[in-house]
C-alpha positions in Angstrom: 116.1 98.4 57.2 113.7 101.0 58.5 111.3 98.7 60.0 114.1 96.9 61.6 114.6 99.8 63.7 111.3 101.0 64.7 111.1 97.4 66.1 114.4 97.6 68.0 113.5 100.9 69.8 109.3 100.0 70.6 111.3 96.6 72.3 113.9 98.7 73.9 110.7 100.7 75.2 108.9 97.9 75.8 111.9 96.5 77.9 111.9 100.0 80.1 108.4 100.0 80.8 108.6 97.0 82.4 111.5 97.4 84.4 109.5 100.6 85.7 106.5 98.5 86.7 108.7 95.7 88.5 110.1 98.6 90.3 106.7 100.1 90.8 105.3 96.5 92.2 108.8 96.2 94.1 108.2 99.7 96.3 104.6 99.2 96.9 105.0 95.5 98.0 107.9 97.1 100.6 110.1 94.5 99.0 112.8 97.3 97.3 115.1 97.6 100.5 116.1 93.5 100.3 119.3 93.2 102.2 121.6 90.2 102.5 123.2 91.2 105.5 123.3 88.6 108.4 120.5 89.4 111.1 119.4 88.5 114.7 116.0 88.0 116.0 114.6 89.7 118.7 111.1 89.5 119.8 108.6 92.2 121.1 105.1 92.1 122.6 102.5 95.0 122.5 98.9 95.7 123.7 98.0 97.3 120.4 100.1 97.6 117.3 97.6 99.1 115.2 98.1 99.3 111.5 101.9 97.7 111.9 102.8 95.3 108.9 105.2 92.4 108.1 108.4 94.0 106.3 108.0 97.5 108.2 111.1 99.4 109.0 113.0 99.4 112.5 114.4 102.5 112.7 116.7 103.7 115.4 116.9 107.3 115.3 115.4 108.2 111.8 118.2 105.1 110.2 116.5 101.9 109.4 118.2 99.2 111.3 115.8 96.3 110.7 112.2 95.0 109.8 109.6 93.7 110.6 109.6 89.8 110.2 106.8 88.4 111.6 103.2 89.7 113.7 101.7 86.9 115.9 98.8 87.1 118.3 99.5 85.8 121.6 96.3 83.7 122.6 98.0 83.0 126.2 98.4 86.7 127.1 96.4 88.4 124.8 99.6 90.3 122.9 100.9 90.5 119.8 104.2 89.4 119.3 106.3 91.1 116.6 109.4 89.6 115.5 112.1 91.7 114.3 114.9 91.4 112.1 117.7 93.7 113.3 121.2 94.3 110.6 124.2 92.2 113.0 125.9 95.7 112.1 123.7 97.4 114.4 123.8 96.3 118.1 121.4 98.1 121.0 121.7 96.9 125.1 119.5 94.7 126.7 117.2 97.5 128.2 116.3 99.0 124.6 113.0 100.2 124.5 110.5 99.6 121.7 107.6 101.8 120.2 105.3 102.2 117.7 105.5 104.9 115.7 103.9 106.5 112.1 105.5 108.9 109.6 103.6 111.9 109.9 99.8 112.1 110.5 98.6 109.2 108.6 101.8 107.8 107.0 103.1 104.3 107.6 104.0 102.8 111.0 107.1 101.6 111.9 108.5 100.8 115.1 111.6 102.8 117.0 113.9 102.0 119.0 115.6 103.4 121.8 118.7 102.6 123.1 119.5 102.2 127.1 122.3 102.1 128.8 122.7 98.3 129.8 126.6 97.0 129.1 125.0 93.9 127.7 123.8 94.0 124.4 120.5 92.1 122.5 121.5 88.6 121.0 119.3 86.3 118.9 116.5 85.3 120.8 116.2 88.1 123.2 113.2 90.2 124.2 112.4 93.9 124.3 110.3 94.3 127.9 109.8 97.9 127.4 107.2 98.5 124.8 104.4 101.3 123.8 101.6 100.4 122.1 100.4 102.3 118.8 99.0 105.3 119.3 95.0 104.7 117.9 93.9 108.4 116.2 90.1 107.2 116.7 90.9 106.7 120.4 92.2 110.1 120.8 89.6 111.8 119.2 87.2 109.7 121.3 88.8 111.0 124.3 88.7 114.0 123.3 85.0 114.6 122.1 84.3 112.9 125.8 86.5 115.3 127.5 84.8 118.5 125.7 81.2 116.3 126.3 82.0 116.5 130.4 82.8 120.5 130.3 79.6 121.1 128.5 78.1 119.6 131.2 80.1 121.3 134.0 79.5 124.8 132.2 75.8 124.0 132.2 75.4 123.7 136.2 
């Protein structure tokens, strides 16, 4: 009888360890904030979207309003062109502007959202015109060992 429930509680164990590792897999796959709530479409284009992934969150001030669903490059103008998946719920005017953003230093990217003032409001299909491109930290740092490089030489004449 012992035996019989040592065995039921390593399989109960068992069981929990891997519902923690589905979970596990489930947050680091971006997959745990699956919603079933109707969507609409609306597509974006940017220069540079750096390192901006399918399933991302859409956030409009700090509350996640959509994902990502899709990242295309645009061989006609040279763009890429991110779908998004915004909650029906959730509705933003025509002139909403779009930008890429990233959770602290080095966190995750995500894009925002800004809402204008237009009376008309996004429906499936639409597109965001006003867009700013990721932010590239190698750029800036670039730009600024160039900018210290120049006033070394100024300083020097």
């Amino acid at each position: 009888m012992q035996r019989k429930s040592l065995d039921l509680w390593v399989g109960i164990f068992v069981c929990l360890g891997a519902a923690a590792l589905l979970f596990l897999a489930m947050k680091a796959g971006n997959m745990s904030s699956l919603s079933f709530e109707k969507n609409y479409t609306v597509i974006t284009r940017f220069d540079n979207i750096g390192g901006l992934k399918p399933r991302a969150p859409v956030k409009s001030a700090g509350v996640v309003v959509g994902r990502v669903a899709d990242i295309k490059f645009d061989d006609k103008s040279y763009q890429a062109s991110v779908t998004l998946d915004i909650e029906s719920r959730y509705q933003f005017p025509k002139d909403t502007s779009a930008k890429i953003l990233t959770s602290g230093l080095l966190g995750e990217q995500y894009i925002g959202l800004e809402a204008g003032g237009d009376t008309a409001n996004l429906v499936a299909g639409d597109r965001i015109t006003m867009t700013q491109s990721a932010m590239v930290l190698e750029n800036l740092i670039s730009q600024f060992l160039f900018s210290k490089a120049t006033e070394g030489k100024e300083e020097q004449k």
